[in-house]
N, C-alpha and C positions, 0 to 999 in steps of 0.2 A: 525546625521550621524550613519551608521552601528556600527562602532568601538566602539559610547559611548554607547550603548547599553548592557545591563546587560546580563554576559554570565551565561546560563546552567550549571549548573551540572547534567553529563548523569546517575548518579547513580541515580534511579527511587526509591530508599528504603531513599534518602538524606533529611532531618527533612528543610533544608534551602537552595535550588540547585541556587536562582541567586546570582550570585558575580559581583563584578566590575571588566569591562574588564581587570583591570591593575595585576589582580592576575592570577597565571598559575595555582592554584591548588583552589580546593574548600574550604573555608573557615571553612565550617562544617563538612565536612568525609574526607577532603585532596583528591578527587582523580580527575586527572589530566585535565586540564576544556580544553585543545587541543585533540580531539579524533584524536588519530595515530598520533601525532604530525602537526595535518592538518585542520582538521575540528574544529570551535566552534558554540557552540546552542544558536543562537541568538531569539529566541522567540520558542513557544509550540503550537502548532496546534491543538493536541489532546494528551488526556490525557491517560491514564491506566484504564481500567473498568473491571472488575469480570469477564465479559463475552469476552474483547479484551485484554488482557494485552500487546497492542501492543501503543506506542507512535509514536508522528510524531512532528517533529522540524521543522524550518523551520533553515538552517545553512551557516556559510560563507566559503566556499573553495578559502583560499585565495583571499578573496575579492570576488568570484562569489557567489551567491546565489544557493545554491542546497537545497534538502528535505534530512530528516535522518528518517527511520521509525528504533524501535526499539523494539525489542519483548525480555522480562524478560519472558521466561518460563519454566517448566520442562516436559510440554507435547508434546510426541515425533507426535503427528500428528499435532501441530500448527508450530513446529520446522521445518516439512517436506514440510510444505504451505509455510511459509517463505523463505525459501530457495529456495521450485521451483518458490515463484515470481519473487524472483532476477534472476532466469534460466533464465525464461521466457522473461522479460523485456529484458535479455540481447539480444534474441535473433530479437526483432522485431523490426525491422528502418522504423518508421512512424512518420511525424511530429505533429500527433495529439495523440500520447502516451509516455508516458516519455521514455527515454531512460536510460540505466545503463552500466555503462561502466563494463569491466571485472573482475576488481579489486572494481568493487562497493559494493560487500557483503563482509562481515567479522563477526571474530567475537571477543569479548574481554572478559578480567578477569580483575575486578576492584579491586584495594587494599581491598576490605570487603568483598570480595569474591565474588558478584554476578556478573554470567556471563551473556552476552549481543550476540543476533546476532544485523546486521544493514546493512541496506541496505541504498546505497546514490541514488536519484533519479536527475532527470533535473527537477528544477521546473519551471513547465508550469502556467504562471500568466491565472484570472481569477475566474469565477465567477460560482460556480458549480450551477445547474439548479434548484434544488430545494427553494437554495435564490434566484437566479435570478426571478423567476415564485410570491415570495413574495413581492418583489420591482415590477413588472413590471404588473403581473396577467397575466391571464390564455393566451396562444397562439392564434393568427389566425392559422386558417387551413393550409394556405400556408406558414407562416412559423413551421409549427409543421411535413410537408410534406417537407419542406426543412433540417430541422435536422434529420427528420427520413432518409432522402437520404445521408448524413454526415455520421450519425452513422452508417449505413450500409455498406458504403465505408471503414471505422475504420475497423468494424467488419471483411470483409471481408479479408484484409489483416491476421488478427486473425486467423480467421479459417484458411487461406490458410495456414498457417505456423504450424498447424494444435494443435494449443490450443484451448479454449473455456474458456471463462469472468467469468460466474455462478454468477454473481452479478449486474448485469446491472440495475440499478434506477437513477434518477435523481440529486441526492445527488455524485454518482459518474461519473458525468457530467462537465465538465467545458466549459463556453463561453467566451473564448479568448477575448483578447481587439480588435483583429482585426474579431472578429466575428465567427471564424474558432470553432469547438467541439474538444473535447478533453477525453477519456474515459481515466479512474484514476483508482487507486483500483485495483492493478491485486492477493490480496493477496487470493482469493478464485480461480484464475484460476489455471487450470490443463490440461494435453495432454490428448485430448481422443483417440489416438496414443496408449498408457501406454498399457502396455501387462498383467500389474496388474488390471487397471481398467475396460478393454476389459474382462478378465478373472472372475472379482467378475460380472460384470454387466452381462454376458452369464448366470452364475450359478444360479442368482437370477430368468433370465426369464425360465429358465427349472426347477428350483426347487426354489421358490417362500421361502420354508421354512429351506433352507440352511442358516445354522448360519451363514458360510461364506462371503455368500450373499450378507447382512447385511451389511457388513462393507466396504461399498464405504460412506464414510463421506459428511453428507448435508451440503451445504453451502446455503447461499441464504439472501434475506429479504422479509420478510411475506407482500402480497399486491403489489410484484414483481415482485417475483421469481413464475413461473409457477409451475403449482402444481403437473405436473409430474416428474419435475427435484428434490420437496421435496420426492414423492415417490419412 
């Protein structure tokens, strides 16, 4: 059962983070194993890397299963991604992209000092494309011609509400139990709306050598991500 399951501790810096569900605090830094008195971290999805220092939980909301991603950082442009994904999610009702309720971002101070944003997701079950295409091997035509018509339909909602993905691979794919796609991952998307980013992107194509220019931040995955979106 859920319950017997060994819970999390959300401090990412914690030397021993699972405890037994029966403790309300962490056994090894003490700090409090109920996030906001609501949530706990019943298993880890992904971990903290050099290059992502963002985690993903898989967690119980009062007995529902929802997703926790969590970013430990002090860099003010992953700080400003993070937060516009939880914008952003909040703002698009599609049943083939997570949803985020209003009150879904936050953010905390852990008794040891390090602070936490978090975003809570809807977790949508399923099998992202990358394993699937391992287990199953490479697509027929017709159906690679039917999920390319799925993700389009995803997308277009996307755009029409007038964001854009910048991460779109397979890896950020899910294939529902009931067969349906699902696009994941909105922490590299952005408005290209933004009157900042409209203003850096002008500056670069009339002066190429504007320092300013320069600083619309690349996201992507190499073998992806088109090579004019790295430009």
């Amino acid at each position: 059962m859920l319950s017997e399951q060994p819970i999390y501790c959300i401090n990412p810096h914690c030397q021993q983070r699972q405890n037994s569900p029966e403790f309300g605090y962490c056994q090894a830094c003490q700090t409090p194993l109920r996030v906001r008195n609501r949530y706990r971290l019943m298993r880890l999805l992904r971990s903290r890397k050099p290059e992502n220092p963002t985690e993903v939980f898989e967690i119980a909301d009062q007995g529902t299963p929802k997703i926790l991603k969590v970013l430990s950082s002090d860099d003010p442009t992953r700080d400003r991604a993070f937060r516009r994904e939880a914008e952003i999610l909040a703002q698009l009702n599609h049943p083939s992209i997570p949803k985020v309720d209003l009150d879904g971002y936050f953010k905390i101070s852990l008794p040891s000092g390090v602070r936490l944003q978090c975003i809570v997701l809807q977790k949508i079950e399923g099998t992202n494309l990358e394993e699937w295409v391992k287990v199953h091997g490479k697509l027929s035509q017709d159906q690679a011609l039917q999920w390319l018509e799925a993700l389009i339909e995803i997308l277009d909602r996307v755009h029409g509400k007038g964001f854009f993905h910048r991460d779109i691979k397979p890896s950020n794919i899910l294939r529902q139990p009931n067969g349906n796609l699902a696009l994941i991952d909105f922490g590299s998307a952005r408005s290209f709306e933004s009157p900042t980013y409209l203003a850096k992107i002008n500056r670069r194509h009339f002066n190429p050598f504007d320092a300013e220019s320069e600083s619309v931040t690349a996201w992507g995955s190499p073998g992806y991500t088109p090579p004019e979106q790295f430009n």
